[in-house]
C-alpha positions, -999 to +999 in steps of 0.1 A: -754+135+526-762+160+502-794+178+501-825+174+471-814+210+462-775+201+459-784+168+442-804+189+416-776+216+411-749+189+407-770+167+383-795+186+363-786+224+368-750+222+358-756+196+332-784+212+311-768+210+281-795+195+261-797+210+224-813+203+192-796+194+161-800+169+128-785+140+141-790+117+111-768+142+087-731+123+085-698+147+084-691+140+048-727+150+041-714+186+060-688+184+039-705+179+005-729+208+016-696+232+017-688+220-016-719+232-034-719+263-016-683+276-025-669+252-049-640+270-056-634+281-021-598+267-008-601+233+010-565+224+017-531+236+020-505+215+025-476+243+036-443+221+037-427+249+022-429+288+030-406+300+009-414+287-023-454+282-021-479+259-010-498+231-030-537+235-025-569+218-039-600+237-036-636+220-026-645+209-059-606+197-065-611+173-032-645+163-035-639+151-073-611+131-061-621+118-032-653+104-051-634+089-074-617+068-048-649+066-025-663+047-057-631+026-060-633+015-027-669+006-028-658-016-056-634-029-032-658-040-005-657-012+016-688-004+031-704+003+073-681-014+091-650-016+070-617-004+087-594+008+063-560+013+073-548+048+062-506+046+060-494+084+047-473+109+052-483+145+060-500+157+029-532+161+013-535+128-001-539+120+040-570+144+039-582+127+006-582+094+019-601+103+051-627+121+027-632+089+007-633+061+033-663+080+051-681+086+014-674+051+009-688+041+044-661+023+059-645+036+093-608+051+092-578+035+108-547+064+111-516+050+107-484+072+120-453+061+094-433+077+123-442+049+150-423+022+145-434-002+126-446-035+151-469-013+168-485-004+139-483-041+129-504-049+159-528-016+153-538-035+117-542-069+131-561-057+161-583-033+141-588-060+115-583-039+083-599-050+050-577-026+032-544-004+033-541+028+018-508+039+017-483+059-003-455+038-028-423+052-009-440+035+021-443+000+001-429-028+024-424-009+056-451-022+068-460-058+059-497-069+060-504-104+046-532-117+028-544-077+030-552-057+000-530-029-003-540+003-029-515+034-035-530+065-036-501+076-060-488+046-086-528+033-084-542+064-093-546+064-129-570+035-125-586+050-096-593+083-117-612+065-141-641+063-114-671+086-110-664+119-097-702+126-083-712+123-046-719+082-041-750+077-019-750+081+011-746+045+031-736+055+073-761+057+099-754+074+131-748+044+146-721+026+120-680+035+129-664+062+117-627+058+129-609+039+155-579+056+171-552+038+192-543+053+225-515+038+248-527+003+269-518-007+304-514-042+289-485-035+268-502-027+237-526+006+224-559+000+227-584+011+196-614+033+206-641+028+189-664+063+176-693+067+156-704+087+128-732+099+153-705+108+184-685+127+156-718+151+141-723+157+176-691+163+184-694+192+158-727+209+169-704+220+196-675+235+182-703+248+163-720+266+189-687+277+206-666+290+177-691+303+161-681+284+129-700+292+096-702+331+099-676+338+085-647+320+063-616+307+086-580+296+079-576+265+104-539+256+109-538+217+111-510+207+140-523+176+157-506+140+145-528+124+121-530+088+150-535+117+172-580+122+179-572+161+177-564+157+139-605+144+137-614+173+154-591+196+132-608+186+098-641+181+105-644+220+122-625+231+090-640+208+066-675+210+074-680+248+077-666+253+042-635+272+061-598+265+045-575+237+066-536+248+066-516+215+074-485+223+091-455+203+083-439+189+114-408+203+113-420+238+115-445+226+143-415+224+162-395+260+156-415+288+168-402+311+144-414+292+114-445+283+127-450+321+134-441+327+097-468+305+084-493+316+105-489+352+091-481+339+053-511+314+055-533+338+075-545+316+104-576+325+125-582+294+140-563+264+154-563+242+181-528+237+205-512+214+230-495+235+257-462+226+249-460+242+215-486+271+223-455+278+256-424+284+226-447+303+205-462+325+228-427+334+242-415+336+205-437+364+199-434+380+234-395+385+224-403+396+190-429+418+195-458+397+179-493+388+186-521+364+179-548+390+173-558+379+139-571+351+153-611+343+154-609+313+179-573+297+196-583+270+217-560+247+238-559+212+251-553+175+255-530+192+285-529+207+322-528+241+315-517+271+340-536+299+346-495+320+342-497+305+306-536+314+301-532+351+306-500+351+287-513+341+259-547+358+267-531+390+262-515+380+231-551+376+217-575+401+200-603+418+218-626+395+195-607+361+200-626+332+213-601+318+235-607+285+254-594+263+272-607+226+265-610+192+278-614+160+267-611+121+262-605+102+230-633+078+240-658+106+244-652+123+208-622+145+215-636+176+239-664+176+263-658+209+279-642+241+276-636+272+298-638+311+284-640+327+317-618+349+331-593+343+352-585+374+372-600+358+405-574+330+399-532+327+412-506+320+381-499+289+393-528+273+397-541+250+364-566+266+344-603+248+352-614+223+327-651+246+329-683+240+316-700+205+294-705+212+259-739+208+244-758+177+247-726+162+275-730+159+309-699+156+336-704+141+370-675+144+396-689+110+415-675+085+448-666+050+443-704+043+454-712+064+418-730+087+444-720+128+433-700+144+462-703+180+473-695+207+454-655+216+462-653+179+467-626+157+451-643+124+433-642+111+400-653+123+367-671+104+342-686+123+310-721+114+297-742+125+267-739+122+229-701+122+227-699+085+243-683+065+221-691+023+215-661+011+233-624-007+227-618-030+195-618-067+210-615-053+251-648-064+260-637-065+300-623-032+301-653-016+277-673-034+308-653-012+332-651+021+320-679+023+301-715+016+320-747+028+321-759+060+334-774+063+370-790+091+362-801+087+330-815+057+316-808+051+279-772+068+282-739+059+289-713+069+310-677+071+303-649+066+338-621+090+329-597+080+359-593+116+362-595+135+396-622+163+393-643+188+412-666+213+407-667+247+421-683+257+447-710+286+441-697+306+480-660+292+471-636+279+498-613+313+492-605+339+475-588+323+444-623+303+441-651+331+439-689+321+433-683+334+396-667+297+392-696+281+403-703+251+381-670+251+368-646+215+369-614+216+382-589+191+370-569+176+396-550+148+382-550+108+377-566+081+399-541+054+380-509+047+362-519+069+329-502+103+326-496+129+298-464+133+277-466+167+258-501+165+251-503+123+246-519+100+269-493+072+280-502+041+299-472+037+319-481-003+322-471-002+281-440+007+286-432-018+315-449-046+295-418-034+266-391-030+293-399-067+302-392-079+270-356-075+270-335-103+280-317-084+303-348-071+323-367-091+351-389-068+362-400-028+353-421+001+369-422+038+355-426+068+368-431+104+357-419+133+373-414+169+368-375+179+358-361+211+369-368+226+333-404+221+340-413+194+319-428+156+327-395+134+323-403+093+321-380+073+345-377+036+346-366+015+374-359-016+364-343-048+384-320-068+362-319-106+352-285-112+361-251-094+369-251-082+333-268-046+336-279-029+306-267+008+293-296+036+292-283+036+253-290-003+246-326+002+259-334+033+241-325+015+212-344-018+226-376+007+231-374+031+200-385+000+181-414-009+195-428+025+212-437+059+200-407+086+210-429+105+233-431+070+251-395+065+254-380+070+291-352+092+294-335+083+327-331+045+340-328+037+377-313+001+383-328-014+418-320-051+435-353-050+439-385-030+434-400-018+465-431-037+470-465-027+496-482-052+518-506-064+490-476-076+466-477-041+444-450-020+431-448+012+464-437+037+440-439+062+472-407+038+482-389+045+450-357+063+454-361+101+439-338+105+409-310+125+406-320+141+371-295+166+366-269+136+366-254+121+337-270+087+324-259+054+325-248+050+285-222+027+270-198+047+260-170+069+283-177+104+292-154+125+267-151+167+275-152+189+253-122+198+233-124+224+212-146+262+221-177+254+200-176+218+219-175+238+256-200+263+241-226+234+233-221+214+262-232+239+282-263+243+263-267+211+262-266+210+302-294+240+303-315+222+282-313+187+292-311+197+333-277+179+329-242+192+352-223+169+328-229+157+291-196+143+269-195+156+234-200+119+219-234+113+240-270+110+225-291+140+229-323+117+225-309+091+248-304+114+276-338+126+278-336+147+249-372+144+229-386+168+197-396+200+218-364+201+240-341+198+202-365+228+194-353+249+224-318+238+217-318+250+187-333+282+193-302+288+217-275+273+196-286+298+167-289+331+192-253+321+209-234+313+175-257+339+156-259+311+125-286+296+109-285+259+119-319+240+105-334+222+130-326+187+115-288+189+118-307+182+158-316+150+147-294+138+122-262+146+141-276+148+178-238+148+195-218+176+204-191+164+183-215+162+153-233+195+158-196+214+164-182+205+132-217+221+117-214+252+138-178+254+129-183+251+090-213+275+093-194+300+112-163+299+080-190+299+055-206+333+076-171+346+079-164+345+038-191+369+035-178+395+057-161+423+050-128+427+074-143+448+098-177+426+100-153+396+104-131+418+135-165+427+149-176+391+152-147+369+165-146+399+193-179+390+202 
């Protein structure tokens, strides 16, 4: 039992948060204030290219336009509400077409062209979408009947005729103002429902915290646009009259380019996953650069290690606000943040989750809802003004994981299914001093969800796709931690009959109906699946898998024949945690995903001393493809040598 005193520590003490801000002021209204303060102040760089420049529009360039189609789509029907489907590339029309849906009052939909196009099928029909904006080059990749459809590109001439003054404002707190799509145990995403009210709030925080305002910022924009993250992004940029850098995704995944633009574009501020912030940090350890022009680097959606805190810590300015954040996309993106140090702490422990942000409250709580001790393991569930309404058409799982508040009548409480604790204020040890007191620690999942590079996956999805194929009776999945250090997906499936299928057939089976951070990159065929007393899957029973073996794929294992073949196989074999890969098999459909090509490439250019873009990756992911681009890059190298530069290298 605890005592009064702990009860009031655990409740009240370490959850007075409370703060006072204009609630009733919308994000576009934030963002129409930072236009008439600096007009001509940059808004938006879209850097796709380093070399050759960057296209921008400046406030007054991207409020006129997106007025103009906030009128249009008023015209249109679009009002509190609405969803409007938003189907674009990476550019600033996508920042245009968020603008104008909230000036028009409708609620955004983001819509990934990279994710293949059923889900994003269902994500429409699910969402219920009055309208789709979308891009002409997109035109027919994604077919919505009986749905309005406007191009922000071949419509625009019509669209320009509007009004290019601020319409009235129509939101309340209360109305939508997007609904994101995370991954579903059922076998599709679910849409989280937030409000303009969650969002504002949402603000006042980073507000507070980063000190946003004071000064003018250069935000570099990294998170996928289906991604929450991307919300967060553009409203700390957009709304403190600061400049928002939009980072192509290519150069998102090379470390040396992203380095590049974060000099050439002068980035103070910016938000990353672990995985990315890992190659850059290490990037600039090698090459002798730093991150101490930044005003704020914070990092999340991730476990993070205290080893990679200090790292990058130390990479930092002494004026840096570095933090490391937590959050759910059903409680407006982050709901708390840690900026202490972490000297007390051992390298491989995972940086705590710290402190609520204003106006949220965090309760680590039994299955009785009761709070447990201090040190304790329970349950956290996040409270306050970052709550968000619920799941588009889930009405029995809003019931579950969002409920009223205990504590607090009036509020609502949101069940993460994450493992917390907070810290004691005497501390079990020395790694856990009293300085920590009030600080969360993250221990994990109480269910089937996990994180993939930063993404939340319902593991339940992909075992509701697996099942789909003819050749599949029954699927679990599993994640577990490869001997390169990163989360690999396995699946163990039981076949329908004597006719097992490849790991290359499924890849291709799953690449069409799942994101690629979803796909699983080793396949485990069983008789049956272990099963506990109560009929469910004993994933404690599974067999371990052998990771560093070669997969199950369709076509013969072929060795490598030629020196830049052996040279890449074994890089290959780091990379991927394979003892064997043939020079005809699939990077991607042995485990292979974006961040691993990135580290690949990074290796093939240092070994061969070339210059091989990051694409050839993707385009040709074989050995046998990528040798004959070594090999041709190497002649082309050699032609510009003089005799003696040409000697010096083949000895090498």
């Amino acid at each position: 039992m605890l005592t009064s005193a702990e009860q009031q520590q655990l409740l009240w003490e370490w959850n007075d948060t409370d703060a006072d801000y204009d609630r009733d002021v919308c994000v576009h209204q934030l963002f129409e204030q930072a236009v008439a303060r600096a007009p001509h102040r940059t808004a938006v760089v879209w850097g796709a290219n380093v070399a050759v420049g960057s296209e921008r529009w400046t406030y007054a360039e991207l409020n006129e336009r997106a007025n103009k189609l906030a009128h249009h789509l008023r015209r249109l029907g679009v009002g509190p509400e609405t969803p409007v489907g938003i189907y674009v590339e990476r550019s600033l029309e996508m920042i245009l077409a968020v603008l104008a849906v909230l000036k028009a009052g409708g609620a955004y939909v983001p819509l990934d062209p990279i994710h293949p196009p059923e889900r994003l099928a269902f994500i429409c029909q699910d969402a219920g979408i009055a309208l789709l904006l979308t891009q002409t080059h997109l035109a027919g990749k994604l077919p919505l009947p009986e749905r309005p459809v406007l191009h922000l590109d071949a419509d625009w001439p019509r669209i320009a005729q509007e009004s290019d003054q601020n319409p009235p404002n129509i939101s309340r707190p209360e109305h939508l103002v997007y609904i994101v799509y995370t991954s579903g145990s059922t076998g599709q995403p679910k849409g989280v429902m937030l409000e303009h009210g969650n969002l504002r709030h949402a603000y006042y925080g980073w507000q507070q915290l980063y000190q946003l305002g004071r000064q003018p910022l250069r935000h570099l924009q990294m998170a996928s646009f289906s991604f929450d993250v991307f919300s967060g992004d553009l409203t700390r940029a957009l709304c403190s009259g600061d400049t928002l850098v939009l980072c192509p995704r290519e150069t998102l995944l090379q470390p040396d380019k992203l380095a590049q633009l974060i000099v050439t574009e002068n980035i103070t501020a910016a938000e990353f996953v672990p995985a990315v912030l890992r190659l850059l940090v290490a990037h600039l350890e090698q090459n002798g650069g730093d991150l101490r022009q930044f005003h704020f680097l914070s990092v999340g959606s991730d476990a993070w290690h205290v080893r990679d805190h200090r790292c990058t810590q130390q990479l930092c300015g002494p004026h840096t606000i570095f933090a490391n954040t937590y959050g759910v996309t059903e409680a407006t993106i982050d709901s708390s943040y840690f900026r202490h140090s972490t000297d007390t702490l051992s390298d491989d422990q995972i940086t705590p989750i710290g402190r609520p942000y204003p106006n949220v409250r965090l309760y680590v709580l039994d299955d009785a809802l009761q709070p447990v001790p201090a040190g304790v393991a329970g349950e956290l569930y996040i409270g306050g003004a970052g709550v968000g309404r619920g799941y588009t058409n889930r009405p029995d799982l809003t019931d579950t994981r969002f409920m009223p508040n205990p504590f607090l009548p009036g509020e609502q409480l949101y069940k993460t299914g994450d493992l917390a604790r907070f810290l004691p204020a005497n501390g079990h040890s020395a790694n856990e001093p009293s300085t920590l007191a009030g600080h969360i620690a993250f221990l994990g999942r109480a269910d089937f969800q996990v994180k993939i590079r930063g993404f939340r996956v319902e593991l339940g999805e992909i075992e509701a796709a697996l099942q789909q194929h003819e050749k599949v009776q029954t699927a679990t999945v599993v994640d577990f931690q490869s001997e390169t250090g990163d989360r690999r997906l396995v699946a163990y499936i039981v076949p329908a009959s004597d006719m097992i299928p490849a790991t290359d057939e499924l890849f291709a089976f799953l690449q069409k109906r799942l994101p690629d951070y979803m796909l699983p990159g080793h396949y485990v065929t069983l008789s049956q699946l272990p099963l506990s007393p109560n009929g469910k899957v004993n994933r404690r029973q599974l067999p371990v898998p052998d990771l560093s073996s070669r997969p199950q794929v369709a076509q013969p294992y072929v060795a490598p024949r030629t020196l830049a073949e052996e040279v890449l196989a074994e890089l290959f074999g780091k990379v991927l945690g394979l003892q064997q890969v043939g020079i005809h098999d699939n990077f991607f459909e042995l485990g292979g995903h974006s961040l691993l090509a990135t580290q690949l490439a990074i290796r093939a250019r240092d070994t061969f001393q070339i210059d091989l873009p990051l694409r050839a990756f993707f385009e040709t992911p074989s050995i046998a493809g990528l040798a004959v681009a070594v090999e041709e890059a190497l002649i082309e190298k050699l032609e510009t040598l003089s005799e003696e530069e040409a000697a010096l290298l083949l000895s090498s």
